[in-house]
mmCIF file of the N, C-alpha and C atoms, coordinates in Angstrom:
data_MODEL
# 
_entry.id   MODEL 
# 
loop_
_atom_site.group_PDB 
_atom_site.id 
_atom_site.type_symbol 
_atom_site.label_atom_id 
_atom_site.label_alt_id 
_atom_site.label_comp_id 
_atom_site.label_asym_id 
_atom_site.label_entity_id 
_atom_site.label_seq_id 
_atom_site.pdbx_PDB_ins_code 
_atom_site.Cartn_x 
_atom_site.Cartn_y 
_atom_site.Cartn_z 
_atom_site.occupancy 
_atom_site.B_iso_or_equiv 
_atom_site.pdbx_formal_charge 
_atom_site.auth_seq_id 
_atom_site.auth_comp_id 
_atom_site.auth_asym_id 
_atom_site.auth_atom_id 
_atom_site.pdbx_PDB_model_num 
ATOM 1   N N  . UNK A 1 1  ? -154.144 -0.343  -95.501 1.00 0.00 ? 1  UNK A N  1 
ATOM 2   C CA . UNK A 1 1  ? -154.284 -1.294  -94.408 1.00 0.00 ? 1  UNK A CA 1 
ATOM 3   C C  . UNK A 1 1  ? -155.114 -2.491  -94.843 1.00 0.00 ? 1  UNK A C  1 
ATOM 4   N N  . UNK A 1 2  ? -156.260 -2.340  -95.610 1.00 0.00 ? 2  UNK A N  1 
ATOM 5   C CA . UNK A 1 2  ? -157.310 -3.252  -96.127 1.00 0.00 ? 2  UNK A CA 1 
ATOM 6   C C  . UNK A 1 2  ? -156.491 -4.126  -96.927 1.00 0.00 ? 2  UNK A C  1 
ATOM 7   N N  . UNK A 1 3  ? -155.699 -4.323  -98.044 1.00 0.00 ? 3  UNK A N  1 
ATOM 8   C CA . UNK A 1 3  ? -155.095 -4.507  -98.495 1.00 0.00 ? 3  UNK A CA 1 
ATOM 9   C C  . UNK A 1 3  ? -153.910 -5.786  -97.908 1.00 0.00 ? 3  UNK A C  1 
ATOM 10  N N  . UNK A 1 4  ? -153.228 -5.129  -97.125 1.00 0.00 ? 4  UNK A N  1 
ATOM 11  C CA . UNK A 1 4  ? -152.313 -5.705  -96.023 1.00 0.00 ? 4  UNK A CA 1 
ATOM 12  C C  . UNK A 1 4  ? -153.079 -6.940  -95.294 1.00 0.00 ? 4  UNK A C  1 
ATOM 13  N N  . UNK A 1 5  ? -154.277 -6.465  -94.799 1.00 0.00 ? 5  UNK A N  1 
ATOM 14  C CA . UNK A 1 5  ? -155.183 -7.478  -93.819 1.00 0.00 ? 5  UNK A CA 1 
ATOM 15  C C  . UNK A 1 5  ? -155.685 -8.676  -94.555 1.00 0.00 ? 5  UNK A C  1 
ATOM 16  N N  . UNK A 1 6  ? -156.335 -8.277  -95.749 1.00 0.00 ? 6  UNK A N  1 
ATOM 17  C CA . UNK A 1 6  ? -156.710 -9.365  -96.393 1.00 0.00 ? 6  UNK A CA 1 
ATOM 18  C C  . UNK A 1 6  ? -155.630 -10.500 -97.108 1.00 0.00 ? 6  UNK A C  1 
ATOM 19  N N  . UNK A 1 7  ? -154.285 -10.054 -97.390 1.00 0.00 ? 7  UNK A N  1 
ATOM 20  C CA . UNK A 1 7  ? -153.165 -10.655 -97.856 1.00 0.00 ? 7  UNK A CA 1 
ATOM 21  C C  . UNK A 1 7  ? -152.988 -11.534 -96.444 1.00 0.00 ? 7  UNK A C  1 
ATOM 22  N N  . UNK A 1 8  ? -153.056 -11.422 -95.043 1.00 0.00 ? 8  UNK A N  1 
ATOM 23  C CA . UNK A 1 8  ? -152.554 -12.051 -94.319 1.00 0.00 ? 8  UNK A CA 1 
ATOM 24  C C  . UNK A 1 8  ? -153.364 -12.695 -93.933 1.00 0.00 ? 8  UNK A C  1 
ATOM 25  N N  . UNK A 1 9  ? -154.922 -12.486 -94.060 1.00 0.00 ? 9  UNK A N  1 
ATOM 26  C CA . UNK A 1 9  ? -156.121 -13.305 -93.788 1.00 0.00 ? 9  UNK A CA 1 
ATOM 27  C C  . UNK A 1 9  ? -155.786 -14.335 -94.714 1.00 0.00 ? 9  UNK A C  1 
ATOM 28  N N  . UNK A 1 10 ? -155.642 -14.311 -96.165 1.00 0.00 ? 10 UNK A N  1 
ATOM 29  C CA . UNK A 1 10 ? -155.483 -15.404 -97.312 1.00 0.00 ? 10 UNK A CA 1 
ATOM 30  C C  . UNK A 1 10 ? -154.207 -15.891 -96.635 1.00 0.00 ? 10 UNK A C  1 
ATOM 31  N N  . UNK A 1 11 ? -153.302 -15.680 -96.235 1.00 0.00 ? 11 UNK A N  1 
ATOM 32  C CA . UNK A 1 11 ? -152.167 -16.323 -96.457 1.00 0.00 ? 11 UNK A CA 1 
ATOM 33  C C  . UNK A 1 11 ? -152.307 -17.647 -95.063 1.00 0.00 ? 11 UNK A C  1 
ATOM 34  N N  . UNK A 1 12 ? -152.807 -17.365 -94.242 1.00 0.00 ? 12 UNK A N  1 
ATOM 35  C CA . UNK A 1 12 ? -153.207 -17.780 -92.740 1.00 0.00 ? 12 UNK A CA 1 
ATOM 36  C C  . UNK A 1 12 ? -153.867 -19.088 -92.925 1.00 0.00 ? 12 UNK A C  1 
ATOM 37  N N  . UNK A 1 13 ? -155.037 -18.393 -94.044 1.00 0.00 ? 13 UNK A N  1 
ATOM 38  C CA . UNK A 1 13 ? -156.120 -19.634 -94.604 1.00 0.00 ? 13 UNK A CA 1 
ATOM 39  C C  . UNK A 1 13 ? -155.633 -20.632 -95.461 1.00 0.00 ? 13 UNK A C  1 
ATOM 40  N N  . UNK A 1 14 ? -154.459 -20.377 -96.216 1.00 0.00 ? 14 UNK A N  1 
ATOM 41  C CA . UNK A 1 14 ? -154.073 -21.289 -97.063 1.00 0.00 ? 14 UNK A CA 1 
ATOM 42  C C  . UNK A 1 14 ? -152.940 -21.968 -96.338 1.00 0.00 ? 14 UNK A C  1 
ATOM 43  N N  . UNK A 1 15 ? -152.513 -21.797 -95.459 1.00 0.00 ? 15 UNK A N  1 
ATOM 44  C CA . UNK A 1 15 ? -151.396 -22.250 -94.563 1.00 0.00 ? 15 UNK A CA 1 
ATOM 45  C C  . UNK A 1 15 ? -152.428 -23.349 -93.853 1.00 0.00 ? 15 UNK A C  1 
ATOM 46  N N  . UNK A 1 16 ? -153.412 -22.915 -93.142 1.00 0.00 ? 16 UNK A N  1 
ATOM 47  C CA . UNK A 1 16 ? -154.104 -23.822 -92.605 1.00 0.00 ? 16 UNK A CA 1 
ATOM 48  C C  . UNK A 1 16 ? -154.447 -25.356 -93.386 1.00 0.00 ? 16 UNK A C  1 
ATOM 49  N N  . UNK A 1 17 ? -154.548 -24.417 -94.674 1.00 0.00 ? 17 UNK A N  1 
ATOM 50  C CA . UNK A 1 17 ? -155.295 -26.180 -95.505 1.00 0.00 ? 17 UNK A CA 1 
ATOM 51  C C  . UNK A 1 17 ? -154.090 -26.740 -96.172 1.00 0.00 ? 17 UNK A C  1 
ATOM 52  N N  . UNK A 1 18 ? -153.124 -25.849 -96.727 1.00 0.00 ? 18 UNK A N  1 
ATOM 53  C CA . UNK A 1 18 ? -151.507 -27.102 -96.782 1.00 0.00 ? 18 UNK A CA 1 
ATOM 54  C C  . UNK A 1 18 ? -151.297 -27.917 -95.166 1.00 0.00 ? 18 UNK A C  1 
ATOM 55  N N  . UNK A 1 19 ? -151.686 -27.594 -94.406 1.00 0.00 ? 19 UNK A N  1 
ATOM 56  C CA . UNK A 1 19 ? -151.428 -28.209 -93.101 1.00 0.00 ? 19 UNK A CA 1 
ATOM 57  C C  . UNK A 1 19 ? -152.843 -29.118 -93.155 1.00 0.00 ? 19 UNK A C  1 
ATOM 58  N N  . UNK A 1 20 ? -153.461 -29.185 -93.387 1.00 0.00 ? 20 UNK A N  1 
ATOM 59  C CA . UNK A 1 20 ? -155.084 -30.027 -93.525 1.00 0.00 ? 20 UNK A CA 1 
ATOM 60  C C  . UNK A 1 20 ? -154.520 -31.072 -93.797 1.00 0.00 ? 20 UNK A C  1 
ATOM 61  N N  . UNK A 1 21 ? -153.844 -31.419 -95.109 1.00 0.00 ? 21 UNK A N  1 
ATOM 62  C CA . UNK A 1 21 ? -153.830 -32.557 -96.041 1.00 0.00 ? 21 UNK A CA 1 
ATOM 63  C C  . UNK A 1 21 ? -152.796 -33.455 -95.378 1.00 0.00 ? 21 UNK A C  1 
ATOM 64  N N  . UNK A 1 22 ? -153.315 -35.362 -95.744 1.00 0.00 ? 22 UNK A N  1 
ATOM 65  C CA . UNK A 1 22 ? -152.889 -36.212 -95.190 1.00 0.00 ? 22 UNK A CA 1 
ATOM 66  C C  . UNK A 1 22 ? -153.136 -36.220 -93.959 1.00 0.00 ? 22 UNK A C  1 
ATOM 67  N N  . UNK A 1 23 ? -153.519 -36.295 -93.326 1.00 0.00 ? 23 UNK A N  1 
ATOM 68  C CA . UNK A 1 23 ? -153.288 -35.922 -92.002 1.00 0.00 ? 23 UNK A CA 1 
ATOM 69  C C  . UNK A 1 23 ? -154.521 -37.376 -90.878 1.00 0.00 ? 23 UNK A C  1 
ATOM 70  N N  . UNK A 1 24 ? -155.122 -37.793 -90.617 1.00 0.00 ? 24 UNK A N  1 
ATOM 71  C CA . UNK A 1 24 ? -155.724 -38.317 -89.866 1.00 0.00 ? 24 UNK A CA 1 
ATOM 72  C C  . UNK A 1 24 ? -155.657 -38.668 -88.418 1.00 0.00 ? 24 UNK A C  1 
ATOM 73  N N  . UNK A 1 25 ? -156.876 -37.699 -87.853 1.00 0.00 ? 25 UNK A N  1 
ATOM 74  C CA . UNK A 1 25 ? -156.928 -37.354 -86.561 1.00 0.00 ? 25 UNK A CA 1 
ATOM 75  C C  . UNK A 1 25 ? -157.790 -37.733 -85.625 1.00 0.00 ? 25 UNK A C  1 
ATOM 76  N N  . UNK A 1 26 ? -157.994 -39.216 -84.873 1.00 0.00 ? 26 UNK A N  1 
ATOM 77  C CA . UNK A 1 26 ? -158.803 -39.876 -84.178 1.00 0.00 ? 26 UNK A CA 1 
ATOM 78  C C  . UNK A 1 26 ? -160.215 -39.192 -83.965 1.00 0.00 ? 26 UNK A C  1 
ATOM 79  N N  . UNK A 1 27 ? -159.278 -38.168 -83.032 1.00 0.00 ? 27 UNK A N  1 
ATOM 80  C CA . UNK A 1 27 ? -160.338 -37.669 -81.956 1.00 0.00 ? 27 UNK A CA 1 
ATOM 81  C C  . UNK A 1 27 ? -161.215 -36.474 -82.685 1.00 0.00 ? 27 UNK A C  1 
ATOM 82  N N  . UNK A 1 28 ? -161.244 -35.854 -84.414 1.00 0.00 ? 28 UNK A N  1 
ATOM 83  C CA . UNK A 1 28 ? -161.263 -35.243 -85.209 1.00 0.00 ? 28 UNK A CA 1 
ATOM 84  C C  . UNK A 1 28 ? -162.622 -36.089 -85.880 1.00 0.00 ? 28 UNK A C  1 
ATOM 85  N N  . UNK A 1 29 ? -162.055 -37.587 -86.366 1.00 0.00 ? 29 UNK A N  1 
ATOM 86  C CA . UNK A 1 29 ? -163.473 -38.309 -86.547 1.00 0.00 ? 29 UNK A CA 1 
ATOM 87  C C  . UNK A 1 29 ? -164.319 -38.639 -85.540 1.00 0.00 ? 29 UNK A C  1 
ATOM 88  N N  . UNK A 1 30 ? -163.731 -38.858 -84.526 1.00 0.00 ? 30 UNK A N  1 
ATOM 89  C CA . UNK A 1 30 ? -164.460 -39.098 -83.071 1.00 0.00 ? 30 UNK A CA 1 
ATOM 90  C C  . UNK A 1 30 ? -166.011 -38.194 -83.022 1.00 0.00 ? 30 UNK A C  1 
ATOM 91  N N  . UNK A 1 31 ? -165.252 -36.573 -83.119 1.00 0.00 ? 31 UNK A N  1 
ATOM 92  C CA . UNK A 1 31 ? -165.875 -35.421 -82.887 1.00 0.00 ? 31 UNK A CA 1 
ATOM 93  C C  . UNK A 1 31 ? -166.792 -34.994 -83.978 1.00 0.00 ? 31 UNK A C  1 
ATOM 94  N N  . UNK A 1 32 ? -166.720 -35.518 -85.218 1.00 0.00 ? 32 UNK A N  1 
ATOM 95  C CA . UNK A 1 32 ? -167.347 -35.578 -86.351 1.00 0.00 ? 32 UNK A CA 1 
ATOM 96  C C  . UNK A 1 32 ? -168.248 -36.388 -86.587 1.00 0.00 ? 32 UNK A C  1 
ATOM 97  N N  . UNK A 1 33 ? -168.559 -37.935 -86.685 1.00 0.00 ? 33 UNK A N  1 
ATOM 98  C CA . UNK A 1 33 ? -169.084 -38.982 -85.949 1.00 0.00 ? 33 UNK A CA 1 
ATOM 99  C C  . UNK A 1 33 ? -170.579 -38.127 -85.052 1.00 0.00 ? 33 UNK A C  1 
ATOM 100 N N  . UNK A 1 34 ? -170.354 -37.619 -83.502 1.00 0.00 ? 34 UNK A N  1 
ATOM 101 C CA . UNK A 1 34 ? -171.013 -37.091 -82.873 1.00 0.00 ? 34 UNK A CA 1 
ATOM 102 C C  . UNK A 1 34 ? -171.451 -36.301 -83.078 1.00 0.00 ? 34 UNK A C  1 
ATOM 103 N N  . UNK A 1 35 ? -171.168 -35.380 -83.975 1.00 0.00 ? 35 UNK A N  1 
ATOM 104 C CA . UNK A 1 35 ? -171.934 -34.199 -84.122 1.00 0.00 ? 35 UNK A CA 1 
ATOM 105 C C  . UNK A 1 35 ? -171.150 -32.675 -83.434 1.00 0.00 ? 35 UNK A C  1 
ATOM 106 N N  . UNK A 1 36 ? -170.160 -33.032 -82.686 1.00 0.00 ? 36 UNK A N  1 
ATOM 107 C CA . UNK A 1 36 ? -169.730 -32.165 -82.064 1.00 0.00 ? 36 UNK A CA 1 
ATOM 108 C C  . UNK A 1 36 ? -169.093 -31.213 -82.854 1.00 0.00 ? 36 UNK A C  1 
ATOM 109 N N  . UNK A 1 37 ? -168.181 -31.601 -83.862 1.00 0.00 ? 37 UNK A N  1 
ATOM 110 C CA . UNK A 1 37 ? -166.804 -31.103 -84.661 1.00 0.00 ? 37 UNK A CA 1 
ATOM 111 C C  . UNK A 1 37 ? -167.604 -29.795 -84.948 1.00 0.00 ? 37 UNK A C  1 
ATOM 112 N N  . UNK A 1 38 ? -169.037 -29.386 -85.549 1.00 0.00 ? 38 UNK A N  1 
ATOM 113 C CA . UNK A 1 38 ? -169.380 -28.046 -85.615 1.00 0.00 ? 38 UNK A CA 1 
ATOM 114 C C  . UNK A 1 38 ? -169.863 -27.138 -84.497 1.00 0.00 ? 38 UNK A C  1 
ATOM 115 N N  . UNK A 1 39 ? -170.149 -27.589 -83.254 1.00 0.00 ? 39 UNK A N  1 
ATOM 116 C CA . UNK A 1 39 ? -170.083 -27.063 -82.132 1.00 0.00 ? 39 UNK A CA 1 
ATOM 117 C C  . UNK A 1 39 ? -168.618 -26.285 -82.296 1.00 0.00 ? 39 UNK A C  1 
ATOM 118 N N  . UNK A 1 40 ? -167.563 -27.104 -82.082 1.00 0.00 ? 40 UNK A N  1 
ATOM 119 C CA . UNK A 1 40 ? -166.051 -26.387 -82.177 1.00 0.00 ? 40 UNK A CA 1 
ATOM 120 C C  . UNK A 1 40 ? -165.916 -25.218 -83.061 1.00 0.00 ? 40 UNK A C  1 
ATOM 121 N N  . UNK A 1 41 ? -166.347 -25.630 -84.524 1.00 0.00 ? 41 UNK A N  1 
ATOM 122 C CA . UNK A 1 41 ? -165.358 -24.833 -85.919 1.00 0.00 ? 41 UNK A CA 1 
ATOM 123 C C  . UNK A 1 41 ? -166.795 -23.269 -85.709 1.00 0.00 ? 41 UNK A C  1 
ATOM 124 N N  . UNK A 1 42 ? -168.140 -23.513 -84.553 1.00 0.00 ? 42 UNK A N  1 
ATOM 125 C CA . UNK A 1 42 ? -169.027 -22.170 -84.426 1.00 0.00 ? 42 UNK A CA 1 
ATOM 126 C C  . UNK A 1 42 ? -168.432 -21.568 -83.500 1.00 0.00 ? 42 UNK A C  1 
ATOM 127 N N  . UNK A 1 43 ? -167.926 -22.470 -82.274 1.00 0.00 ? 43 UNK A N  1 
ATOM 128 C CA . UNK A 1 43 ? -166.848 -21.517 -81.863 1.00 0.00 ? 43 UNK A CA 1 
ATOM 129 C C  . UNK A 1 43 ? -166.234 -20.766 -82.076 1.00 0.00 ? 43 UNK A C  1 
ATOM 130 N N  . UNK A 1 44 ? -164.883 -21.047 -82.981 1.00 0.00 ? 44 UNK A N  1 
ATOM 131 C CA . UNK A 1 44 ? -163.960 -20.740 -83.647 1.00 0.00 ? 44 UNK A CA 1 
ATOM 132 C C  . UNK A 1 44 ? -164.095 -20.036 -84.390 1.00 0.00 ? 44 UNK A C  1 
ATOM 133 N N  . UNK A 1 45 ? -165.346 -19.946 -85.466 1.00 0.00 ? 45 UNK A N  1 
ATOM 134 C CA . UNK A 1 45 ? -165.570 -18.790 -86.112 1.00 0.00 ? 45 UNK A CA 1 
ATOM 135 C C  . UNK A 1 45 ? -166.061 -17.397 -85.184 1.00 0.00 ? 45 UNK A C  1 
ATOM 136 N N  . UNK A 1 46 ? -166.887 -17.743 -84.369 1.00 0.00 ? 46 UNK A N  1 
ATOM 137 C CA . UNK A 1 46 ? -167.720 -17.121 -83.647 1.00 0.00 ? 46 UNK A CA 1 
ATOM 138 C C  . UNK A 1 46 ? -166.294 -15.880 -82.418 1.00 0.00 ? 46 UNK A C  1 
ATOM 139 N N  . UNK A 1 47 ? -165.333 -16.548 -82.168 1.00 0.00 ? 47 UNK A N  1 
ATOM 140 C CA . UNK A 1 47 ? -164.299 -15.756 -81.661 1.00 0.00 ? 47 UNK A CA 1 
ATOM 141 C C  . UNK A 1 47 ? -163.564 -15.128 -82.915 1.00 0.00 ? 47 UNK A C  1 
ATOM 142 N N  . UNK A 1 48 ? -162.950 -15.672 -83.999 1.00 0.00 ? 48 UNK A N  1 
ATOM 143 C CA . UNK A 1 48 ? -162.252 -14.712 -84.942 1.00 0.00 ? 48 UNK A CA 1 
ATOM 144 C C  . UNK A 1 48 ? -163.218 -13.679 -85.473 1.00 0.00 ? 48 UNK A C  1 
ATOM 145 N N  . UNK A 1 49 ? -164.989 -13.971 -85.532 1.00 0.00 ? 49 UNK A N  1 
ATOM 146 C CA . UNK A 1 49 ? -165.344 -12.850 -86.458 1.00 0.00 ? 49 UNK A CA 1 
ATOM 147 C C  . UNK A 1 49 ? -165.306 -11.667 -85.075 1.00 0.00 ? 49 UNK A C  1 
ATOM 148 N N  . UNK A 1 50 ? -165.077 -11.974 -84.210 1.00 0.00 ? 50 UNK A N  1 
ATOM 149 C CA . UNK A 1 50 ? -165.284 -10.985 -82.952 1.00 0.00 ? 50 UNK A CA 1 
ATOM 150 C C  . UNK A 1 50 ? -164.025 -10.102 -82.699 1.00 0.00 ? 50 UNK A C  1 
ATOM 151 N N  . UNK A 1 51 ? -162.910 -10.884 -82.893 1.00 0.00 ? 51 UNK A N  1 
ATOM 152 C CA . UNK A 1 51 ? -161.839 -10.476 -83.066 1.00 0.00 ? 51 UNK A CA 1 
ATOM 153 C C  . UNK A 1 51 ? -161.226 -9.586  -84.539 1.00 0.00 ? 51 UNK A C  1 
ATOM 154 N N  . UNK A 1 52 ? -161.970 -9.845  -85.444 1.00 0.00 ? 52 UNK A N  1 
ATOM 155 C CA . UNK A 1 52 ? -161.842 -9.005  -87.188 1.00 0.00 ? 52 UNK A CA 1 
ATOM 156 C C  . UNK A 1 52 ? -162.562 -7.821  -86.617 1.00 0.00 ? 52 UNK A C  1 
ATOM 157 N N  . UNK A 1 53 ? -163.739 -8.388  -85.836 1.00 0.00 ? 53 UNK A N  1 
ATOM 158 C CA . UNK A 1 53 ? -164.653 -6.871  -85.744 1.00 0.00 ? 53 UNK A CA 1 
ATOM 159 C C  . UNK A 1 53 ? -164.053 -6.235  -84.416 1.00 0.00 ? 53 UNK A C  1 
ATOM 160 N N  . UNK A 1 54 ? -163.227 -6.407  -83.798 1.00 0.00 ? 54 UNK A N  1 
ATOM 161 C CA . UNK A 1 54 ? -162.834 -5.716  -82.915 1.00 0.00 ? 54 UNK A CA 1 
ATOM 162 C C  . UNK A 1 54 ? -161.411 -4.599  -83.280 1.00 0.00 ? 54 UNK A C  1 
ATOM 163 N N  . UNK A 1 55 ? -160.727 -5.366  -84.002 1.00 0.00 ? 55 UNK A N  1 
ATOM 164 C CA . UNK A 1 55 ? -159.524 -4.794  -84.710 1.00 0.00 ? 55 UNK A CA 1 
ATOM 165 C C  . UNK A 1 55 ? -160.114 -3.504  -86.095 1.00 0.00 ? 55 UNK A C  1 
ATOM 166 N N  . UNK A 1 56 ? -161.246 -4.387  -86.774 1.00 0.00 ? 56 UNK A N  1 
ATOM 167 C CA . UNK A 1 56 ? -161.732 -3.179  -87.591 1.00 0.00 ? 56 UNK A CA 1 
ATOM 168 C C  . UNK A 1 56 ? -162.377 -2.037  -86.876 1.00 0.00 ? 56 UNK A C  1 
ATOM 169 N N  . UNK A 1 57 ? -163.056 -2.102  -85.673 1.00 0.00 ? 57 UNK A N  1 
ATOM 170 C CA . UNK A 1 57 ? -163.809 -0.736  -85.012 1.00 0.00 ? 57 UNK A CA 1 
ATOM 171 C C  . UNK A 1 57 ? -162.090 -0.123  -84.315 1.00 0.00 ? 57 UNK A C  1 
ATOM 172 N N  . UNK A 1 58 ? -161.330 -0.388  -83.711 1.00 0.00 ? 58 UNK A N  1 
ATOM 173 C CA . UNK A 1 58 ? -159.898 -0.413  -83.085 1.00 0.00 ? 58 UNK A CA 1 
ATOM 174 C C  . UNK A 1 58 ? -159.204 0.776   -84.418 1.00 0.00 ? 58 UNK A C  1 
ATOM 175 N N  . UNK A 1 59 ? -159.390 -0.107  -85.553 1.00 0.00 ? 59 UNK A N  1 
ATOM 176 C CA . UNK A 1 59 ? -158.841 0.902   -86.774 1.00 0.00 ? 59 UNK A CA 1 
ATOM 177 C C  . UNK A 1 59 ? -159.050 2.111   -86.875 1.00 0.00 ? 59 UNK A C  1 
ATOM 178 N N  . UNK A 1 60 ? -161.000 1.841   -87.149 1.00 0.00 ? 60 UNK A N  1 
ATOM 179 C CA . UNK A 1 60 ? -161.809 3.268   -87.253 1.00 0.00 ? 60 UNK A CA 1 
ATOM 180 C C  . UNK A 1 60 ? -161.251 4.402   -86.266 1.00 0.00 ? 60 UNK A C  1 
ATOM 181 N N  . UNK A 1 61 ? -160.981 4.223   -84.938 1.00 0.00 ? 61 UNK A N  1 
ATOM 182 C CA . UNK A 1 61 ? -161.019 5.003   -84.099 1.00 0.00 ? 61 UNK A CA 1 
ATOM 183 C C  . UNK A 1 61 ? -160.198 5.340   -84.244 1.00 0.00 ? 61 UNK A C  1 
ATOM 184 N N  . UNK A 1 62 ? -158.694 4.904   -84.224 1.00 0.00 ? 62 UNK A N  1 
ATOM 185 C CA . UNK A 1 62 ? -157.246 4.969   -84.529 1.00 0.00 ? 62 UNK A CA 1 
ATOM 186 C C  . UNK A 1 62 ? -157.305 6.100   -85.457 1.00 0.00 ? 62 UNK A C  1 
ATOM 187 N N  . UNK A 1 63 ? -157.945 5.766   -86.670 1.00 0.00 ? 63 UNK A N  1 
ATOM 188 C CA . UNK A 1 63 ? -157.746 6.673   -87.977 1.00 0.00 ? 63 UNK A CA 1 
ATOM 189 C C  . UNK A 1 63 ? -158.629 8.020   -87.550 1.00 0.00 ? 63 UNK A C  1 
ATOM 190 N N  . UNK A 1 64 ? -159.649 8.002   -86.676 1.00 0.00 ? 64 UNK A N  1 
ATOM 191 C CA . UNK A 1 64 ? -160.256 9.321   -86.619 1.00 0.00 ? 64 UNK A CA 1 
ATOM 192 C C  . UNK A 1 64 ? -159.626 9.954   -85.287 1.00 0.00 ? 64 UNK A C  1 
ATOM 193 N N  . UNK A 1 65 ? -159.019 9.407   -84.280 1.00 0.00 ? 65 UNK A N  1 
ATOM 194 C CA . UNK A 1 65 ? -157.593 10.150  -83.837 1.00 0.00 ? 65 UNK A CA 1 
ATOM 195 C C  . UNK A 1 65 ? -156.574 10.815  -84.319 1.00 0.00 ? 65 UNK A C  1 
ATOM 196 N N  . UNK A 1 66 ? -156.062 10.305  -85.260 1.00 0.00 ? 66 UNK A N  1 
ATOM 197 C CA . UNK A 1 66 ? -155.329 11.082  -86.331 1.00 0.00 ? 66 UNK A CA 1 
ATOM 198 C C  . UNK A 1 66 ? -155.506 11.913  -86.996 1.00 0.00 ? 66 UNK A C  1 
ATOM 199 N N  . UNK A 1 67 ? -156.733 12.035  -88.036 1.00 0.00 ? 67 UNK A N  1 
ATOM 200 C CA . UNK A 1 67 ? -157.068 12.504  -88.082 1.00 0.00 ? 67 UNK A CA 1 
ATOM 201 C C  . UNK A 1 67 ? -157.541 14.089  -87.500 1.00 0.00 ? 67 UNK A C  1 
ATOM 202 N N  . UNK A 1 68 ? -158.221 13.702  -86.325 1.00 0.00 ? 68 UNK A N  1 
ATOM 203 C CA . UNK A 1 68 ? -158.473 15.192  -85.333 1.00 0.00 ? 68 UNK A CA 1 
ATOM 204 C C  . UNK A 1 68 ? -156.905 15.566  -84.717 1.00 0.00 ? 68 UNK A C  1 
ATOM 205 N N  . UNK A 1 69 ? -156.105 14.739  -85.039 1.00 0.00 ? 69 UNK A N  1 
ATOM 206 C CA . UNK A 1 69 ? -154.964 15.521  -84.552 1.00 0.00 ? 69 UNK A CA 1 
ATOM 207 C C  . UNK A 1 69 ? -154.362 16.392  -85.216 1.00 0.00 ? 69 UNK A C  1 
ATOM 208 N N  . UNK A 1 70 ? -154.431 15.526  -86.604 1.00 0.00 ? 70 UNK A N  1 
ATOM 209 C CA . UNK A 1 70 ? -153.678 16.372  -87.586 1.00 0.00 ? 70 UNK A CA 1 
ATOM 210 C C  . UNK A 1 70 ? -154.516 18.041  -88.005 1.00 0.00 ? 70 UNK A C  1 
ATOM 211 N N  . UNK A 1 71 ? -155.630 17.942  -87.973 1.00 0.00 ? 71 UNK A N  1 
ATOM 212 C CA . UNK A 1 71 ? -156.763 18.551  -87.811 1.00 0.00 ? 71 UNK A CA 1 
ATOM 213 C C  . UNK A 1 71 ? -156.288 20.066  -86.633 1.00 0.00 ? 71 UNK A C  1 
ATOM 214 N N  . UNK A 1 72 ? -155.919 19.435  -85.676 1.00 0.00 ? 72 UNK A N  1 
ATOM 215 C CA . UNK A 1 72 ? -155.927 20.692  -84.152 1.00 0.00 ? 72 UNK A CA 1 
ATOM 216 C C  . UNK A 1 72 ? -154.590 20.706  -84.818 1.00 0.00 ? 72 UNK A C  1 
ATOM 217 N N  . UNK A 1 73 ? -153.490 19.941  -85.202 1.00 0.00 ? 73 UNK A N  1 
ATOM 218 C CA . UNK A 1 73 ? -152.180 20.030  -85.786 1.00 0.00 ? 73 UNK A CA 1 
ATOM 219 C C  . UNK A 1 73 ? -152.046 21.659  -86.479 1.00 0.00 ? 73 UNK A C  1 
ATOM 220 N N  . UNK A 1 74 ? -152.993 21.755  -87.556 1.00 0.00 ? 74 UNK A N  1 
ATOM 221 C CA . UNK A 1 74 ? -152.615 22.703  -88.585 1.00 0.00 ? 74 UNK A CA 1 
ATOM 222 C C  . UNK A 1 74 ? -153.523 23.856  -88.141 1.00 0.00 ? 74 UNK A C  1 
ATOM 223 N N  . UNK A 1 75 ? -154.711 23.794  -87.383 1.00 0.00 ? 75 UNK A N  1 
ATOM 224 C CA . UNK A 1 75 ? -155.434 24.652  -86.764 1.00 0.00 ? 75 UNK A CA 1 
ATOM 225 C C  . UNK A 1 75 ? -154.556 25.706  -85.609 1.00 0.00 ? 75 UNK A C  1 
ATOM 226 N N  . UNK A 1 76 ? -153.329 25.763  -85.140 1.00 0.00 ? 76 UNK A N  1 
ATOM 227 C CA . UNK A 1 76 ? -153.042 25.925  -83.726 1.00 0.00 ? 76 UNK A CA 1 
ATOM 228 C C  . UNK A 1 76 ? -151.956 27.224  -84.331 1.00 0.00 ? 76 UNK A C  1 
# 
């Protein structure tokens, strides 16, 4: 699974920055300029690392369900 996740984390991230280039976005310098643009990107981090850590505890549990199943599985 680790494996899988991190291939689609890289692939996501590099999609993002071929999409970066050339590009010029008013309201992007606007927000940069002010000070704001890292208000946004603490956001933004601040929801995906919540969301990585929600899917990784989501895993754990998943796998120790299975686990105890397979477990009462061969026990019965």
């Amino acid at each position: 699974m680790k494996p899988k996740f991190l291939f689609l984390i890289t692939g996501l991230l590099l999609n993002l920055l071929a999409f970066a280039q050339d590009t010029t976005i008013d309201m992007a310098d606007t927000m940069r300029k002010e000070g704001k643009i890292y208000v946004v990107v603490a956001i933004i981090l601040t929801i995906f690392a919540g969301i990585i850590f929600y899917l990784v505890r989501l895993d754990r549990k998943i796998t120790k369900l299975e686990k105890e199943e397979k477990h009462n599985h061969f026990n019965k």
